[in-house]
Phi, psi and omega in degrees: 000150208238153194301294188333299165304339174297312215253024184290167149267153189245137191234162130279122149257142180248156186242124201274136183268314185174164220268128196163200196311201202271319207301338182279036174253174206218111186258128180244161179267158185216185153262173194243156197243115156283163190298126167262165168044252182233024169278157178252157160257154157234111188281116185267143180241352179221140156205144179305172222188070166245231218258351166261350149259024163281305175301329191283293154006282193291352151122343209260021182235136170336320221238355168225108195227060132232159161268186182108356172270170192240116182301176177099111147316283203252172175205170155208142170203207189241137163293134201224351169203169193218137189253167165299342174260332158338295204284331176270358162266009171093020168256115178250168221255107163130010187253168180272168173191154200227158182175180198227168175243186193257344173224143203300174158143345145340348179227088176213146194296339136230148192246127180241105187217180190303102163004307225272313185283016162225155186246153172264139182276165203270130172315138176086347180289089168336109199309315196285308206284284244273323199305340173238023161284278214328269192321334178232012141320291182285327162270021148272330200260344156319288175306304173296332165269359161285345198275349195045214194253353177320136199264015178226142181228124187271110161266128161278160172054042155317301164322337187288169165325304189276322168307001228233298168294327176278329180280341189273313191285348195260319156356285197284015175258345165107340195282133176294107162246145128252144172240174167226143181167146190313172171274317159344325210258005176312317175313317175247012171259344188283003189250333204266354168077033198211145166261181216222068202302159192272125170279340169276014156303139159273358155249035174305334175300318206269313189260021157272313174312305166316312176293323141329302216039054160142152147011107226255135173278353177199197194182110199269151184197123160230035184247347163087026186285147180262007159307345197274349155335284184308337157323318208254157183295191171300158138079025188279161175246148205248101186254115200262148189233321185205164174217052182275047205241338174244091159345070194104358172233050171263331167281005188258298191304001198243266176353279178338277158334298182312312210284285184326332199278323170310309156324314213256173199259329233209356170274163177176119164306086160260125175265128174290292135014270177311316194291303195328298195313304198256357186247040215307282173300319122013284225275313151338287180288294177327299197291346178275340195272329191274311170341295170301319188287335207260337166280331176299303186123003188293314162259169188230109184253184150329117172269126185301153164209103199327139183205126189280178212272298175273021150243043196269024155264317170298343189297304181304307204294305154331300171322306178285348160316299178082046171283118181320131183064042196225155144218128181288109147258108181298145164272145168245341158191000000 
């Protein structure tokens, strides 16, 4: 090795090898891509670990469907270099800061991206705490303005991370939630103030209405059951967050789902992803917003749950449990 390779900077990254079990994940050393234009480096020190990068790893998510890629979203670090649109967004090189990307690629030791996808985090915010904020932040306060002003709301997978989060904000919006959700999961839908129909009942559709009182005007779903119909008045509207619902037909059932939704006056896609890409300042003020609250005690998230960066196969492995109110985070050192 020659000095000049001594002194390049280096990052870890883990990596899907290939598409399968926990085992295809690979941690490689790389080199870190400096920063252009108005781009930044970020020394990442947390970044979340959920059910979607669980799919992509076994091959089943759309948006990756080759390997060889470094799974992750959301993140939180240290600004470690600083551009003219940093300093005008108020980040200088030592702050901390958190953000989602528009494409995977998050769970690496260092990150080199665009000024405009990060915010700062609020001083007293647990670092671990603020890392599973961005990404299912943002496709809660996503989904609820797709979701229009109707005022009884259907969440599926209350319990889950976004759903947890999609019931607090639509709360705080004046709006009648219902969930769904296991019986499993009561520790953490009993908190949330909402009642909480059992989603494997075969008339559940009949006692979300009832929980309701009366016909539901919209509705968050990631699971693509056309059942979540029978929820809804005529014309309700129905905001898909994922159509993950068949095991192992998930990039055919994603293809589909998208295609009908496209079709239909009362369906609507959310992408997390998309909004990030094309919604730069949007996206910005939502995710500072969810900060605050969650450093205020205000919102209530996903409990982090730590896994460092060289155990990120027990990390994956954890990640497919799915413990209700639970999110597997890396840590990086």
């Amino acid at each position: 090795m020659t000095e000049r390779d001594e002194r390049e900077p280096s990052r870890l990254a883990a990596r899907v090898s290939r598409f399968g079990d926990a085992g295809a994940m690979v941690l490689a050393r790389e080199p870190v891509r400096p920063p252009r234009g108005t781009e930044v480096a970020v020394r990442v020190t947390h970044a979340s670990l959920g059910s979607t990068d669980v799919l992509a790893r076994r091959g089943g998510y759309l948006l990756q469907p080759f390997p060889g890629f470094v799974p992750g979203y959301d993140f939180v670090g240290e600004l470690v270099t600083e551009s003219a649109v940093s300093v005008a967004l108020g980040l200088r090189e030592g702050a901390r800061v958190a953000g989602a990307l528009p494409r995977m690629g998050a769970h690496a030791t260092f990150l080199t991206v665009p000024a405009t996808l990060l915010v700062a985090v609020p001083d007293g915010l647990d670092p671990a705490e603020a890392a599973v904020l961005p990404l299912d932040g943002i496709t809660a306060a996503h989904a609820l303005r797709l979701a229009g002003d109707g005022r009884r709301l259907l969440v599926q997978g209350a319990s889950g991370a976004v759903g947890m989060l999609a019931v607090q904000l639509a709360r705080e919006q004046g709006r009648t939630v219902v969930g769904t959700a296991s019986p499993r999961s009561r520790d953490v839908t009993d908190g949330l103030g909402i009642p909480v129909v059992d989603h494997r009942d075969a008339a559940w559709p009949e006692l979300v209405r009832a929980a309701a009182g009366g016909a539901l005007d919209a509705a968050i779903d990631h699971t693509g059951s056309p059942r979540v119909r029978e929820a809804l008045r005529e014309g309700g509207i129905l905001v898909h967050t994922a159509f993950t619902g068949r095991p192992g037909h998930e990039r055919a059932d994603t293809v589909r789902g998208s295609a009908a939704a496209a079709r239909s006056r009362t369906d609507r896609v959310c992408s997390a992803p998309l909004f990030v890409a094309t919604r730069r300042a949007e996206y910005r003020r939502v995710l500072s917003g969810l900060l605050a609250s969650a450093a205020s005690g205000s919102l209530r998230m996903a409990e982090p749950e730590p896994y460092p960066l060289s155990e990120v196969w027990e990390a994956h492995r954890a990640a497919e449990a799915s413990r209700p109110g639970r999110k597997i985070v890396l840590t990086m050192r």
